[in-house]
TORNU-50040 format. One record per residue (C-alpha): residue number from 1; residue in three letters; x, y, z. Coordinates in Angstrom, 1 decimal. Layout:
<marpas>
<marpa num="NUM" residu="ALA" xx="X" yy="Y" zz="Z"/>
...
</marpas>
This chain:
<marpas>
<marpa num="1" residu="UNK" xx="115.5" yy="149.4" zz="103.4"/>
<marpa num="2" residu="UNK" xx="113.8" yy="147.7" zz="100.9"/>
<marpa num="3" residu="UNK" xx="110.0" yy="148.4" zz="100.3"/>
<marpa num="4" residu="UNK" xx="107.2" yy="146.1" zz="101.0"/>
<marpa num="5" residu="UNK" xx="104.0" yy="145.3" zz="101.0"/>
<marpa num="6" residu="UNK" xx="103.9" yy="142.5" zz="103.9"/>
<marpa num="7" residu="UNK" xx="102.2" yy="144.1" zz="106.5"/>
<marpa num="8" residu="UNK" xx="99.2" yy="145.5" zz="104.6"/>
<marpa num="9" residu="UNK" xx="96.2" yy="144.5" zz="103.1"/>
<marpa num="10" residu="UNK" xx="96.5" yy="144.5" zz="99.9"/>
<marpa num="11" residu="UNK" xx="94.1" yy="144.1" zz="96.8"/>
<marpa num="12" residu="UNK" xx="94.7" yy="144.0" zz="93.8"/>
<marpa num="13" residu="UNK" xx="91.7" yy="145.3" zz="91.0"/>
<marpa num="14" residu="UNK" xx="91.0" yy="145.1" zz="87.5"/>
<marpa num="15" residu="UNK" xx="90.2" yy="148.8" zz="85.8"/>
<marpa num="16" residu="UNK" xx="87.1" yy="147.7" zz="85.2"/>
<marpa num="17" residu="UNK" xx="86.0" yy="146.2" zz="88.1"/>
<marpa num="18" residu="UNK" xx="87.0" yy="150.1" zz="89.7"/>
<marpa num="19" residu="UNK" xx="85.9" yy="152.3" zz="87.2"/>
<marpa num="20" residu="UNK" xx="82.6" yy="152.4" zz="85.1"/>
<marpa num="21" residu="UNK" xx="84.6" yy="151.6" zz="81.7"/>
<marpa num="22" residu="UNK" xx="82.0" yy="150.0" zz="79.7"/>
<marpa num="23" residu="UNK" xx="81.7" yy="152.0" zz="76.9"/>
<marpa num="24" residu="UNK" xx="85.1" yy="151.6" zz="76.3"/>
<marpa num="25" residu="UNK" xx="85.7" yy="147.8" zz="76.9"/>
<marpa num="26" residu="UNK" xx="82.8" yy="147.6" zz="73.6"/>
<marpa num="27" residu="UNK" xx="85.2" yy="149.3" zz="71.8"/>
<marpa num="28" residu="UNK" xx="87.8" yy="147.0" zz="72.9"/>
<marpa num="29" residu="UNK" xx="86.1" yy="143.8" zz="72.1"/>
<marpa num="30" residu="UNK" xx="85.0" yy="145.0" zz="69.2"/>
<marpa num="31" residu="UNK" xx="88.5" yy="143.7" zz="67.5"/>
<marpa num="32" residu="UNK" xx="90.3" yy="147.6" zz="67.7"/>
<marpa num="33" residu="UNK" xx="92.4" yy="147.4" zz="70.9"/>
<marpa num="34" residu="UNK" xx="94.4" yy="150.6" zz="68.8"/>
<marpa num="35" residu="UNK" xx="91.4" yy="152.8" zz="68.9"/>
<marpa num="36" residu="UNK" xx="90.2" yy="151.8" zz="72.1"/>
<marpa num="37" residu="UNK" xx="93.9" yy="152.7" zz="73.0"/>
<marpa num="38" residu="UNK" xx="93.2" yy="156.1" zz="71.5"/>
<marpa num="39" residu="UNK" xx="90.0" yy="156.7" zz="72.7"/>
<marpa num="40" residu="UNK" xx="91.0" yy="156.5" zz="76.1"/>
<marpa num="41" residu="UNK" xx="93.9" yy="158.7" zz="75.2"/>
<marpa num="42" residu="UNK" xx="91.2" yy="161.5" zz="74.0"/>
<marpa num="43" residu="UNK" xx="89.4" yy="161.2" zz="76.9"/>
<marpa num="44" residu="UNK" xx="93.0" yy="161.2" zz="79.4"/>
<marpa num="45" residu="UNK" xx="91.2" yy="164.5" zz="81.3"/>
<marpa num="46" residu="UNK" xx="87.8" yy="163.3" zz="81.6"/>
<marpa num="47" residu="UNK" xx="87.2" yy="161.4" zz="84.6"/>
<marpa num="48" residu="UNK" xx="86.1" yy="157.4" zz="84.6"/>
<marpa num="49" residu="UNK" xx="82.4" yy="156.8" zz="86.8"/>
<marpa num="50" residu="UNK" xx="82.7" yy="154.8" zz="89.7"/>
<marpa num="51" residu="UNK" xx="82.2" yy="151.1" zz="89.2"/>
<marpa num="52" residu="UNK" xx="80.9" yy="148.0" zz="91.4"/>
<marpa num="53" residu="UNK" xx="84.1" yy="148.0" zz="93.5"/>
<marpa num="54" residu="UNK" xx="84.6" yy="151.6" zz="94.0"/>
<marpa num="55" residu="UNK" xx="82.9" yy="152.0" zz="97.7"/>
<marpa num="56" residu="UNK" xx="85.0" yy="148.9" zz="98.4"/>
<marpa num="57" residu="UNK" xx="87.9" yy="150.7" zz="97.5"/>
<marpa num="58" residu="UNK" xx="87.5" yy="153.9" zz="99.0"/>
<marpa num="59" residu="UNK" xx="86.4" yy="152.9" zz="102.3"/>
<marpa num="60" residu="UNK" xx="89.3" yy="150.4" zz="102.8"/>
<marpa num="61" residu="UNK" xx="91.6" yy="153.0" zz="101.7"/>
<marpa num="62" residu="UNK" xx="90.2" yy="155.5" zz="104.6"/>
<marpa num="63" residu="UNK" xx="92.0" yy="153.1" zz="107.2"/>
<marpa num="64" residu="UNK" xx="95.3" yy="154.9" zz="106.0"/>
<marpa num="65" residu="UNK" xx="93.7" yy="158.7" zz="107.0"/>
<marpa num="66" residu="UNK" xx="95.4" yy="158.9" zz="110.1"/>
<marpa num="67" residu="UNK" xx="98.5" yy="158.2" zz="108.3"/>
<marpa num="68" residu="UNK" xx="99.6" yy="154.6" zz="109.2"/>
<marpa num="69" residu="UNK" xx="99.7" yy="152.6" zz="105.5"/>
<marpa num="70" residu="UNK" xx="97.6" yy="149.7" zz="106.4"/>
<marpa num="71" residu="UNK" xx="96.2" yy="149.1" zz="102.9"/>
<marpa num="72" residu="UNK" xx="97.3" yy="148.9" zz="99.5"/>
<marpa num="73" residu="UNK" xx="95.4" yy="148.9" zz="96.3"/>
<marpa num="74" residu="UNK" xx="96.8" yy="148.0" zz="93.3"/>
<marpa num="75" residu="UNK" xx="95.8" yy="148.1" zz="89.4"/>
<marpa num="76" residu="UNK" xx="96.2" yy="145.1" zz="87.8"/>
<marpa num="77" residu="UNK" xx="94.8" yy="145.6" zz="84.8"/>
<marpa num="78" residu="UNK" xx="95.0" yy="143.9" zz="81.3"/>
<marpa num="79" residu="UNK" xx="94.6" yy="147.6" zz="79.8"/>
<marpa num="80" residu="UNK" xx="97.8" yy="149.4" zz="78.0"/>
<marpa num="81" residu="UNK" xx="99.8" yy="151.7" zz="79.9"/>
<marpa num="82" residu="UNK" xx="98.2" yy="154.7" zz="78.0"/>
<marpa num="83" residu="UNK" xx="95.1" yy="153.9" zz="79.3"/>
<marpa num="84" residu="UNK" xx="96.6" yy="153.3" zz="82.5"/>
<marpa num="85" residu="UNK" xx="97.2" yy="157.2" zz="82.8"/>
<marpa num="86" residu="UNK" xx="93.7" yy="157.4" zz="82.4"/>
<marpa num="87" residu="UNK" xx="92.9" yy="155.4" zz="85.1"/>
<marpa num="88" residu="UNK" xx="95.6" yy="156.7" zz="87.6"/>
<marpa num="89" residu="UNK" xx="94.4" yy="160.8" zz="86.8"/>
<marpa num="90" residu="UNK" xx="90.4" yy="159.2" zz="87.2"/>
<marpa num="91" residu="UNK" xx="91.5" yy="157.6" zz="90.7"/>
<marpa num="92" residu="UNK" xx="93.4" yy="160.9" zz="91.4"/>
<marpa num="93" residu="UNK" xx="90.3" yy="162.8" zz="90.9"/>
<marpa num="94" residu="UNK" xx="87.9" yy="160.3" zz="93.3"/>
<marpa num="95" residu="UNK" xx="90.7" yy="161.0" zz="95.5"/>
<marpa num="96" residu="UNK" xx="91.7" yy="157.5" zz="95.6"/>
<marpa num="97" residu="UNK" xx="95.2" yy="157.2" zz="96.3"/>
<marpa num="98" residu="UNK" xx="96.6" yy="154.7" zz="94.2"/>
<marpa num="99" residu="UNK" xx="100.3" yy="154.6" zz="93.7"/>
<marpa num="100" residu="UNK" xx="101.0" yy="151.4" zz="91.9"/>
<marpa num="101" residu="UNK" xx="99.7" yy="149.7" zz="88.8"/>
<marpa num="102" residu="UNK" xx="100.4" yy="146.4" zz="86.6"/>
<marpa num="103" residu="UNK" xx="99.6" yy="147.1" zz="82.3"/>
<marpa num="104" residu="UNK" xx="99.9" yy="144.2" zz="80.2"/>
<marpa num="105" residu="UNK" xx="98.1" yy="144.7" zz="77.5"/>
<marpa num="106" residu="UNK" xx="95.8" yy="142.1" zz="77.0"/>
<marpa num="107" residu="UNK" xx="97.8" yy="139.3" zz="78.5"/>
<marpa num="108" residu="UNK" xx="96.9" yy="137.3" zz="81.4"/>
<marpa num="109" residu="UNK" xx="98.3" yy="139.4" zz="84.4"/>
<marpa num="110" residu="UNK" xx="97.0" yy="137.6" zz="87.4"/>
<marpa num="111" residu="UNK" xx="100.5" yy="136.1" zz="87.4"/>
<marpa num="112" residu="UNK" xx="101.6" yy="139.2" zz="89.4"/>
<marpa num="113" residu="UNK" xx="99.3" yy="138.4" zz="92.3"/>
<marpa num="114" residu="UNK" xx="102.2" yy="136.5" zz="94.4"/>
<marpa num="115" residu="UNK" xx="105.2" yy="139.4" zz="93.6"/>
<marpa num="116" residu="UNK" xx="102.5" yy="141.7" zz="95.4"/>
<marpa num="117" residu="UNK" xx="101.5" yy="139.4" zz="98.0"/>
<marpa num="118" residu="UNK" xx="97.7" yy="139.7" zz="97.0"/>
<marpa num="119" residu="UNK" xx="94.7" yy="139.0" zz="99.9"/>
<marpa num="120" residu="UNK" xx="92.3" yy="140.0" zz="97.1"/>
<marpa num="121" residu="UNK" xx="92.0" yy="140.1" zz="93.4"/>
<marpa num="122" residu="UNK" xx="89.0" yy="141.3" zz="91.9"/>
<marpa num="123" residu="UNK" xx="88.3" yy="141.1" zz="87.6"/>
<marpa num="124" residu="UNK" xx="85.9" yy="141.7" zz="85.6"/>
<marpa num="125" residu="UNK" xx="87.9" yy="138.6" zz="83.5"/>
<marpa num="126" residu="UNK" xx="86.3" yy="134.9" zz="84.3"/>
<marpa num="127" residu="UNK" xx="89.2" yy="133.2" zz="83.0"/>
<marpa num="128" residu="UNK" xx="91.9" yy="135.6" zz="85.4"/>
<marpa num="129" residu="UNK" xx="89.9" yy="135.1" zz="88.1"/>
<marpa num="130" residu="UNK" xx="89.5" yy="131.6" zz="87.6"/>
<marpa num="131" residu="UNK" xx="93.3" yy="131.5" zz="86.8"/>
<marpa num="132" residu="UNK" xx="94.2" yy="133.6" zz="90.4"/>
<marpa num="133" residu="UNK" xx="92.0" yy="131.2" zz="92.7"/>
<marpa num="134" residu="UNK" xx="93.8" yy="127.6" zz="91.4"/>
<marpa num="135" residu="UNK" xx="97.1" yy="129.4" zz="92.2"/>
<marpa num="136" residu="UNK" xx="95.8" yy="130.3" zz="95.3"/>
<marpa num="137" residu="UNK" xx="95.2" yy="133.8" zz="95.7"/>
<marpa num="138" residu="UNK" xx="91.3" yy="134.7" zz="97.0"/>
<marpa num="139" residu="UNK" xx="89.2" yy="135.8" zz="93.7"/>
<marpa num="140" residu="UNK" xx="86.1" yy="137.4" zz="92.1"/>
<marpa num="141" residu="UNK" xx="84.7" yy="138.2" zz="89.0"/>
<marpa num="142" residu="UNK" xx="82.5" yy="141.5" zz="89.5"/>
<marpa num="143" residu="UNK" xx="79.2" yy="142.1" zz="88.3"/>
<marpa num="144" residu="UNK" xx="79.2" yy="145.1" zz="86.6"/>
<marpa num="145" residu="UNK" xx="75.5" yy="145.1" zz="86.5"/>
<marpa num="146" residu="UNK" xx="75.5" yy="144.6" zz="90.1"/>
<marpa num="147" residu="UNK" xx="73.8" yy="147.5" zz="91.8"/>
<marpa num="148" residu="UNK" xx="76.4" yy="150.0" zz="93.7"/>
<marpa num="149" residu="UNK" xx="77.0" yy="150.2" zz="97.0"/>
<marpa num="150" residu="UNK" xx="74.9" yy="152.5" zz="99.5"/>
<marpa num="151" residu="UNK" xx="76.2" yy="155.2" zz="101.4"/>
<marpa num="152" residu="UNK" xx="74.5" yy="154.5" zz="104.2"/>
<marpa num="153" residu="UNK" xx="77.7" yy="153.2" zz="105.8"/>
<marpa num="154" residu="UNK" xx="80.5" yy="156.0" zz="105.4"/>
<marpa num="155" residu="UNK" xx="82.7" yy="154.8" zz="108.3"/>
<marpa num="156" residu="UNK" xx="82.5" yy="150.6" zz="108.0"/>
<marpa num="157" residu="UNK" xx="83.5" yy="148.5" zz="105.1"/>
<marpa num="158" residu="UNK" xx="80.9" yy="146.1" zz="105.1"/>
<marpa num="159" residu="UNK" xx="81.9" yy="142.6" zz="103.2"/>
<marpa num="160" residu="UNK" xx="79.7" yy="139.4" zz="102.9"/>
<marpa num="161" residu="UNK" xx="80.4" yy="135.7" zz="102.3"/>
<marpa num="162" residu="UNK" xx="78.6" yy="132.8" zz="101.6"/>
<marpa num="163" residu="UNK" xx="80.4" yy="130.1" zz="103.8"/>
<marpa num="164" residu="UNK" xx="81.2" yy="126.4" zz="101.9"/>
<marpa num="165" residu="UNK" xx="83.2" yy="126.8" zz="98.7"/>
<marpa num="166" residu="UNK" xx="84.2" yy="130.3" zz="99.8"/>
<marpa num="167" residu="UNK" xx="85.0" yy="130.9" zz="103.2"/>
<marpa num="168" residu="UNK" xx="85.0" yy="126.7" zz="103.8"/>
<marpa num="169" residu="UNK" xx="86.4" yy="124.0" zz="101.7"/>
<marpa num="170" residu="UNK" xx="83.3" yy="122.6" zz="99.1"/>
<marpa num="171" residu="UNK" xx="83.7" yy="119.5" zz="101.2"/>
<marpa num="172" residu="UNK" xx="79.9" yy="119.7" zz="102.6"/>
<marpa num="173" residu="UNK" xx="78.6" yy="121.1" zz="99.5"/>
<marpa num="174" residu="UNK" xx="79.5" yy="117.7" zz="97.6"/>
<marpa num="175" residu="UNK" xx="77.9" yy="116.0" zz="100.4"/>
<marpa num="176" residu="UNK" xx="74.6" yy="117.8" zz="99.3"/>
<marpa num="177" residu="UNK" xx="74.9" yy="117.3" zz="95.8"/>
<marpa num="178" residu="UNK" xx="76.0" yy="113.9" zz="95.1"/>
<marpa num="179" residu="UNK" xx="73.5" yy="112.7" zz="98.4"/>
<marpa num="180" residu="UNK" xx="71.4" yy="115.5" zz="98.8"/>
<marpa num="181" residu="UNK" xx="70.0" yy="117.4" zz="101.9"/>
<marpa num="182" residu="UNK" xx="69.2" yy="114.7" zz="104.7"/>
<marpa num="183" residu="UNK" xx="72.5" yy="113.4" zz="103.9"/>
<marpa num="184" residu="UNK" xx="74.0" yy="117.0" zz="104.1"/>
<marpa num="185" residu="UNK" xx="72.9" yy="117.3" zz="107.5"/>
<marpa num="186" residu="UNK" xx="73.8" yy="114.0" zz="108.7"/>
<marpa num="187" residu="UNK" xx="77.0" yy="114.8" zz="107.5"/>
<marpa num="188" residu="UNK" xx="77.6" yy="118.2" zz="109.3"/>
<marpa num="189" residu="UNK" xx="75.7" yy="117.4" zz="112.2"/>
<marpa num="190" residu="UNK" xx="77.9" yy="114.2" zz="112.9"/>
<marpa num="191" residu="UNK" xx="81.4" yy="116.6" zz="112.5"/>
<marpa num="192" residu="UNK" xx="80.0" yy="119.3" zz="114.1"/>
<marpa num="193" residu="UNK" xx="83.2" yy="119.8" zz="116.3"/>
<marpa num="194" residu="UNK" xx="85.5" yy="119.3" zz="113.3"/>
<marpa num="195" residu="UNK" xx="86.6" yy="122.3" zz="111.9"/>
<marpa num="196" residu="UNK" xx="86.5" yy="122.4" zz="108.2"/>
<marpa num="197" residu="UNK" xx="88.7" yy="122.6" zz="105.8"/>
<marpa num="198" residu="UNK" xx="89.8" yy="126.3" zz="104.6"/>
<marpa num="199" residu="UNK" xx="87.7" yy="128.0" zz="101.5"/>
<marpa num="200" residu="UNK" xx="89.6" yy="130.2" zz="99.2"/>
<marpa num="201" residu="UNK" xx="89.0" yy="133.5" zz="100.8"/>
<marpa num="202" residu="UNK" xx="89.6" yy="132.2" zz="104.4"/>
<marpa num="203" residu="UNK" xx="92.9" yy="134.5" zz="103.9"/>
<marpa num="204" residu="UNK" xx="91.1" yy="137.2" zz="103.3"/>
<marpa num="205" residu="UNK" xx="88.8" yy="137.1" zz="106.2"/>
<marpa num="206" residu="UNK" xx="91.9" yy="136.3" zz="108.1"/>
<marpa num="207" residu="UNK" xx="93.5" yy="139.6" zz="106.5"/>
<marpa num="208" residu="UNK" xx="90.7" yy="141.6" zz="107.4"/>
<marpa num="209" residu="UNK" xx="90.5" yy="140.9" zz="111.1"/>
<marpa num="210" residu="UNK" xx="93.7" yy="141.9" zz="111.4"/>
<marpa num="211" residu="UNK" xx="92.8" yy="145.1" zz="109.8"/>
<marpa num="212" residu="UNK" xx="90.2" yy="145.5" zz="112.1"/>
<marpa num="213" residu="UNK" xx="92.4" yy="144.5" zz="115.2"/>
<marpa num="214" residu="UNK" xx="95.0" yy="146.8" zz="113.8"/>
<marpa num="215" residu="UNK" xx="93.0" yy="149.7" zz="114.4"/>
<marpa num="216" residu="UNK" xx="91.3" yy="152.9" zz="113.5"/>
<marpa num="217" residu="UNK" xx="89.3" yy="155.1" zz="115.5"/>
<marpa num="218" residu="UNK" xx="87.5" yy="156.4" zz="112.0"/>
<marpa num="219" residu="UNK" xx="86.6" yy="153.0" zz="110.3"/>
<marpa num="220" residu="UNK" xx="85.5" yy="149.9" zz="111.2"/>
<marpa num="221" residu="UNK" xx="85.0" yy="146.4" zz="109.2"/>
<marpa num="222" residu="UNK" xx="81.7" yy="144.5" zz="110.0"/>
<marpa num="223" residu="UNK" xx="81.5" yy="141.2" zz="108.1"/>
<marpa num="224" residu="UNK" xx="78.8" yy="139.0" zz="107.6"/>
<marpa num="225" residu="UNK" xx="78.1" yy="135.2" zz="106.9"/>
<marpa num="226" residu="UNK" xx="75.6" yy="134.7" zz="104.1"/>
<marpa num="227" residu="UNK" xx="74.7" yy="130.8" zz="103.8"/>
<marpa num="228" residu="UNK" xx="72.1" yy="128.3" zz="102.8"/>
<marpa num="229" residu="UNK" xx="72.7" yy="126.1" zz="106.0"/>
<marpa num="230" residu="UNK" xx="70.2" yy="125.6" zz="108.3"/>
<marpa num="231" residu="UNK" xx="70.1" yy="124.1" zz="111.7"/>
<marpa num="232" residu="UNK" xx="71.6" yy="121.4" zz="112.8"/>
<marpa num="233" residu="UNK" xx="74.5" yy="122.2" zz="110.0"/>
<marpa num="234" residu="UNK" xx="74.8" yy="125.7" zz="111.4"/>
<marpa num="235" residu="UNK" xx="77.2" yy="124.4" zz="114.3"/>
<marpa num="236" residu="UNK" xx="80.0" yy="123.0" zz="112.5"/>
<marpa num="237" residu="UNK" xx="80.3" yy="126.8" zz="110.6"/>
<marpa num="238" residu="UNK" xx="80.3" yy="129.0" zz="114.3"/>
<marpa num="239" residu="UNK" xx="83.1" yy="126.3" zz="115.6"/>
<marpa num="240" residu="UNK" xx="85.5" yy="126.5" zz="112.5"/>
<marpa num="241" residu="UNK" xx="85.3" yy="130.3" zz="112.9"/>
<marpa num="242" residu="UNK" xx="86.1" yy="130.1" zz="116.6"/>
<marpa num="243" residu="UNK" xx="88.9" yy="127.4" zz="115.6"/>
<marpa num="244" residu="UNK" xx="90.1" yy="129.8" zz="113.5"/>
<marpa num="245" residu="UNK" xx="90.3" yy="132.2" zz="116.2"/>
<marpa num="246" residu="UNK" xx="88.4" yy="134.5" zz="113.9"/>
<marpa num="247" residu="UNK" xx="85.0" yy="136.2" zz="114.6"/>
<marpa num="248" residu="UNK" xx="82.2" yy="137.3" zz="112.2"/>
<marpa num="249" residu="UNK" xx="79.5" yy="140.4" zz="112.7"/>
<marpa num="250" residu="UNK" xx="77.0" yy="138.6" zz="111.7"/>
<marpa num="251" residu="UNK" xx="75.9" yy="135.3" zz="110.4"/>
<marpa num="252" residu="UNK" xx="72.6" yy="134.2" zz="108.5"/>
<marpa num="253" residu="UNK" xx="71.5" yy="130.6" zz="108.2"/>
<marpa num="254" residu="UNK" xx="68.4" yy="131.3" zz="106.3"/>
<marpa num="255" residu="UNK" xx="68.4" yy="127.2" zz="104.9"/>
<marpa num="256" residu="UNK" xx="67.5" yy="127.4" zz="101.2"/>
<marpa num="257" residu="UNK" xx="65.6" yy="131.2" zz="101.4"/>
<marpa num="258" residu="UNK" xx="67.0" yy="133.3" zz="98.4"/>
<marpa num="259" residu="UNK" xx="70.0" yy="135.9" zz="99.7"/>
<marpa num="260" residu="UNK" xx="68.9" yy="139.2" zz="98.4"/>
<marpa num="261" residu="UNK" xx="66.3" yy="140.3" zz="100.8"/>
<marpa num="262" residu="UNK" xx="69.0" yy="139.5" zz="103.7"/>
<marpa num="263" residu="UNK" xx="71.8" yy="141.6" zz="102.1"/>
<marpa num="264" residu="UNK" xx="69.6" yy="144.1" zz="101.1"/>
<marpa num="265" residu="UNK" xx="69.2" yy="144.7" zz="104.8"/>
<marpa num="266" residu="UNK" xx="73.0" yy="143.9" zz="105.6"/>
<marpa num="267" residu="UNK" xx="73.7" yy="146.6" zz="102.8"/>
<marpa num="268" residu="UNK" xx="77.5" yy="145.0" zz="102.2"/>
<marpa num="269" residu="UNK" xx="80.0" yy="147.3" zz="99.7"/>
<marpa num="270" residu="UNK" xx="80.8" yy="143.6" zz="98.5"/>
<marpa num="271" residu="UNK" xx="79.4" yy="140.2" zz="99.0"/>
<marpa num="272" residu="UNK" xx="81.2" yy="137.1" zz="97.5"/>
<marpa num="273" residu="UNK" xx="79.5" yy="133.4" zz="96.7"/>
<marpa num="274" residu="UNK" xx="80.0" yy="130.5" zz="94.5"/>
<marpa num="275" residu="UNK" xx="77.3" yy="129.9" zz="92.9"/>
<marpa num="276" residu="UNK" xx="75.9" yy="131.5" zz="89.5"/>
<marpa num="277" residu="UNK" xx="72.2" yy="132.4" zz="90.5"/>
<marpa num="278" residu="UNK" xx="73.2" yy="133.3" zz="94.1"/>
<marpa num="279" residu="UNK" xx="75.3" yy="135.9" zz="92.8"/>
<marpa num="280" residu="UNK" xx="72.9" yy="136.7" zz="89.9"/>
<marpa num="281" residu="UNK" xx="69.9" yy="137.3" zz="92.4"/>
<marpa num="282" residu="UNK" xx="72.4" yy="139.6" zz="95.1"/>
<marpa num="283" residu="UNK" xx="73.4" yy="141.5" zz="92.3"/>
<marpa num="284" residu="UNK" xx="70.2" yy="143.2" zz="92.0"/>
<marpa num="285" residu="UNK" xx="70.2" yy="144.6" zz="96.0"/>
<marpa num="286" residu="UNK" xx="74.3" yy="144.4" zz="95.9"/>
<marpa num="287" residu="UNK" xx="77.6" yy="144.8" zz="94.3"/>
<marpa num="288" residu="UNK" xx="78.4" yy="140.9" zz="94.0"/>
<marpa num="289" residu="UNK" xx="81.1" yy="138.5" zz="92.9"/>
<marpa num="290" residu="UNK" xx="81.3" yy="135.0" zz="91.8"/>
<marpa num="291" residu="UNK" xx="84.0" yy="132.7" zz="93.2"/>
<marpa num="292" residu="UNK" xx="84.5" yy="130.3" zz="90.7"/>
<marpa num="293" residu="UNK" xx="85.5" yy="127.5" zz="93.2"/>
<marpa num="294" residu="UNK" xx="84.5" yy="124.0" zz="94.0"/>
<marpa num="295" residu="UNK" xx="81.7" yy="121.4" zz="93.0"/>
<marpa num="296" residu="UNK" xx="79.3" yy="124.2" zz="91.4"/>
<marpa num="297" residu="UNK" xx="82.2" yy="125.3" zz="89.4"/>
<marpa num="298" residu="UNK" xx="83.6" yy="122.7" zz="87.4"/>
<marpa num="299" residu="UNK" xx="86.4" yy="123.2" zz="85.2"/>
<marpa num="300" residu="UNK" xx="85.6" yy="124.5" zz="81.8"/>
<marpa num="301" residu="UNK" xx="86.7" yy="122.2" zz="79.0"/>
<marpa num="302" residu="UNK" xx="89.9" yy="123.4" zz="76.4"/>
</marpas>
């Protein structure tokens, strides 16, 4: 029987966005991908740091412990494939069990997304990420100056999301923008019992309750809705998640106040929003990501 990955979870990660490899990547960008090639070589035994994604990682991967493969994490990684033995003998020494891995050497690779059947594809890259999400496939660039993950969660992957442009279509966000917040509400209030449209990482909530309903007596998933709605616009969000036939942990309408506090106290391994200065303020509480999707995200001129 052929082997497959269709009925796990399955992200796929930059090396970057895993390990701490930014001493490295200056060498890289520097103009000398040969001896950045060869100063990963030299350093093949000595172990990369965790980076943002890391708890992410590790925690999802403890749903396989009692030895039922529910996730897979793979590399997919613009890096050679000499520095991908560095990266498979760092994960090897986290004890992170990683058994697959995509090299290409500085080309675009978010192409393999689809061959692995991707719920997730987290970069370090703007222009991979932003290249994964208009084929489809739920993205995020990391902030590698995000602050890491507590530990105060060992057994439950904890994952945030801001809700329009990310979980939900932008459709209510251009509302806002082009006729501001009166008209945002009218808006929302007067669909309140139609669903909206699905965001880009809808699949990926999706995936995870299934995780969760899967099972595992060891580790849990608690997920949270992060957004700038208020009341009245908070009912149209609760009804497309119960549409959807898909529940959240947690949701926070906190209409306008700044996010960090509010995840500081959610402590997520990951939180996920579209827009710049959301993510730029969570990423001093929390490992963040920016979803480069929608109205606040235009496309960037060639």
């Amino acid at each position: 029987m052929a082997v497959t990955l269709g009925d796990k979870l399955v992200v796929a990660i930059s090396s970057r966005a895993l390990f701490n490899l930014e001493e490295e990547n200056r060498l890289f960008e520097s103009g000398d991908p040969e001896a950045y090639m060869r100063l990963q070589f030299e350093r093949l035994d000595v172990p990369a740091q965790p980076g943002i994604a890391y708890s992410l990682v590790q925690k999802l991967l403890r749903f396989n412990d009692d030895g039922v493969q529910r996730v897979e994490v793979v590399i997919l990684s613009r890096n050679d494939p000499v520095s991908g033995m560095r990266i498979f003998r760092s994960s090897t020494t986290a004890g992170i069990k990683l058994q697959r891995g995509v090299f290409t050497q500085g080309r675009p690779p978010y192409g393999y997304l689809r061959a692995l059947g991707a719920h997730l594809f987290l970069s370090v890259n703007a222009g991979d990420v932003r290249e994964a999400l208009g084929a489809g496939f739920p993205a995020a660039r990391v902030l590698v100056e995000s602050v890491k993950a507590s530990d105060a969660f060992p057994n439950e992957v904890r994952i945030a999301f801001d809700g329009d442009a990310v979980l939900f279509s932008d459709e209510a966000e251009r509302v806002f923008q082009s006729e501001g917040l009166d008209a945002f509400q009218l808006h929302e209030s007067s669909k309140a019992e139609l669903p909206l449209p699905e965001g880009p990482f809808k699949p990926l909530l999706a995936a995870l309750h299934r995780l969760q309903m899967a099972g595992n007596a060891q580790m849990h998933i608690r997920t949270a809705l992060v957004t700038a709605r208020s009341a009245p616009a908070h009912e149209r969000a609760i009804r497309t998640l119960m549409k959807w036939n898909i529940r959240v942990d947690e949701a926070m309408f906190l209409g306008g106040l700044p996010k960090g506090e509010f995840l500081r106290e959610f402590e997520p391994d990951f939180f996920f929003d579209d827009q710049t200065g959301h993510v730029d303020a969570a990423a001093r509480h929390v490992p963040s990501g920016h979803v480069s999707s929608g109205i606040s995200n235009p496309p960037t001129q060639p």
